[in-house]
C-alpha positions as CSV (number, residue, x, y, z in Angstrom):
1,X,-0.2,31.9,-18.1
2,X,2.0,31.2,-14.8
3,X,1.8,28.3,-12.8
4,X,1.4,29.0,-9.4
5,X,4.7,26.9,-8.5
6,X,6.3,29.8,-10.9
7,X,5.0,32.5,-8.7
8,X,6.2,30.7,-5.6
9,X,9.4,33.1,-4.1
10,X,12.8,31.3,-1.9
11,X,15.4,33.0,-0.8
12,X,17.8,33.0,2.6
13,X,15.6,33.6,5.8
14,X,18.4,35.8,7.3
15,X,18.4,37.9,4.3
16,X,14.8,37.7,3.0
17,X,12.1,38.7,6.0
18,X,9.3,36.6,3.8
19,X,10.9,33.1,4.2
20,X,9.1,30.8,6.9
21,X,11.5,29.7,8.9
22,X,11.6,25.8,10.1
23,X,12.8,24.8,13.5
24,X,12.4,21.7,13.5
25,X,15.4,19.1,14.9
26,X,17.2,17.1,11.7
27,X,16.6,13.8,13.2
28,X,14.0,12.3,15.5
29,X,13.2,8.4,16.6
30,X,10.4,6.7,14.8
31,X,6.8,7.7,16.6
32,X,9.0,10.4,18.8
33,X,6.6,13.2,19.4
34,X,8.5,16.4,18.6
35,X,7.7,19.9,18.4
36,X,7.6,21.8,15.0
37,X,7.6,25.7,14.8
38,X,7.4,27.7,11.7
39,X,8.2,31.5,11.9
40,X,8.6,34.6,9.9
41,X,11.3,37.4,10.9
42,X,13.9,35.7,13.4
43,X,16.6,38.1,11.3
44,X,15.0,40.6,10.1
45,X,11.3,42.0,11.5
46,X,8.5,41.7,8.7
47,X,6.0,44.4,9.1
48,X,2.8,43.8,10.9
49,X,0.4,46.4,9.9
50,X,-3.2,46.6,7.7
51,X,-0.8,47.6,4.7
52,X,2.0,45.4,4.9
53,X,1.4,42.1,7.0
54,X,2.0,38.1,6.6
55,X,-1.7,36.7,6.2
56,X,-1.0,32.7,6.8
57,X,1.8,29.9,7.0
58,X,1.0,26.3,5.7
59,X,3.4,23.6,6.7
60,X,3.3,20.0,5.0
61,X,5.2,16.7,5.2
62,X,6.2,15.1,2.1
63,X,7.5,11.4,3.4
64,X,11.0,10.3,1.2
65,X,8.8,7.7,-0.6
66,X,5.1,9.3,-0.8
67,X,3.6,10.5,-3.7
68,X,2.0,13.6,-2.4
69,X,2.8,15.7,0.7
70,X,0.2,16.0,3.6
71,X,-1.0,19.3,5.1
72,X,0.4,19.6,8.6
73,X,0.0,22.8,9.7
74,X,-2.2,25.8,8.6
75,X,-1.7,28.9,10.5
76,X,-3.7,32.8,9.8
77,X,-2.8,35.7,11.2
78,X,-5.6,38.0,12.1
79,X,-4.3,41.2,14.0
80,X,-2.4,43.1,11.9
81,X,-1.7,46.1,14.5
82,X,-5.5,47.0,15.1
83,X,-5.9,48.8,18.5
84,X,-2.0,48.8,19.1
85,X,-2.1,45.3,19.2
86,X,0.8,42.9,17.1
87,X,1.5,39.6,17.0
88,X,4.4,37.8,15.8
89,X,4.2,35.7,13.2
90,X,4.9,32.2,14.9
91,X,3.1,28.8,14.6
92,X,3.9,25.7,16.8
93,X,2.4,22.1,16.4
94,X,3.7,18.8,18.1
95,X,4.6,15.8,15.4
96,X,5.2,12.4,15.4
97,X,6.8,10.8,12.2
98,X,7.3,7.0,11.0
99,X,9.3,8.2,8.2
100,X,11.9,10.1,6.9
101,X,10.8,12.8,4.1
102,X,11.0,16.9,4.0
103,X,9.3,19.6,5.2
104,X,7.9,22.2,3.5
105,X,6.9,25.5,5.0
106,X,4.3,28.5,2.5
107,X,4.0,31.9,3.7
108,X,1.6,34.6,2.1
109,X,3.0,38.3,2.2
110,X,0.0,40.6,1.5
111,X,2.3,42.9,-0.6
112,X,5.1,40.4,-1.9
113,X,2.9,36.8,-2.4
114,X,3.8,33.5,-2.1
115,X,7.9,32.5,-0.2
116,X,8.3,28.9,0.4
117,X,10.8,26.9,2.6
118,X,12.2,23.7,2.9
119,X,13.7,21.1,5.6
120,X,14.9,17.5,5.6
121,X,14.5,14.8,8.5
122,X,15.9,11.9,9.0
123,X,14.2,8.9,10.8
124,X,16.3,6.7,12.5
């Protein structure tokens, strides 16, 4: 039997459409409010339809010297071209960090499961 970490997909976001995509800056001040954005498809468009869609994005903080990381960020996409109507597949959050540590960034592909993401930021 997997483990789900062993089912988890990577890849580079400008070649893969699955990988969330972190925009986030590489350092901030300590308790500097700063806005996070996770995205799918800046390079290349990932389908938005009933067959073929991105269903959610979770985004969590693992600080440099915690044990565990802490959910930041869940974000589900509904409309999945239903009456002509898409969306983009784009969450935004504000953040505010004491430490330095590493994002990470899940996305769930209806068709092609679980792509994961990472990022790095410094404290200073």
């Amino acid at each position: 039997m997997n483990k789900i970490g062993e089912l988890i997909q990577n890849g580079d976001w400008k070649g893969e459409k699955h990988v969330p995509i972190i925009h986030a800056p590489k350092t901030v001040g300590i308790d500097e409010t700063f806005e996070l954005q996770i995205s799918i498809g800046d390079e290349i468009a990932h389908p938005n339809t009933l067959e073929h869609h991105i269903k959610w994005i979770k985004v969590f903080f693992k600080p440099d010297n915690g044990k565990f990381p802490i959910e930041l960020a869940n974000f589900e996409f509904q409309a999945h071209g239903e009456g002509d109507c898409i969306t983009n597949y784009v969450g935004k959050t504000e953040v505010k960090l004491k430490q330095s540590g590493t994002f990470y960034a899940l996305s769930y592909c209806n068709l092609h499961g679980l792509w994961e993401n990472s990022q790095k930021i410094e404290i200073k």
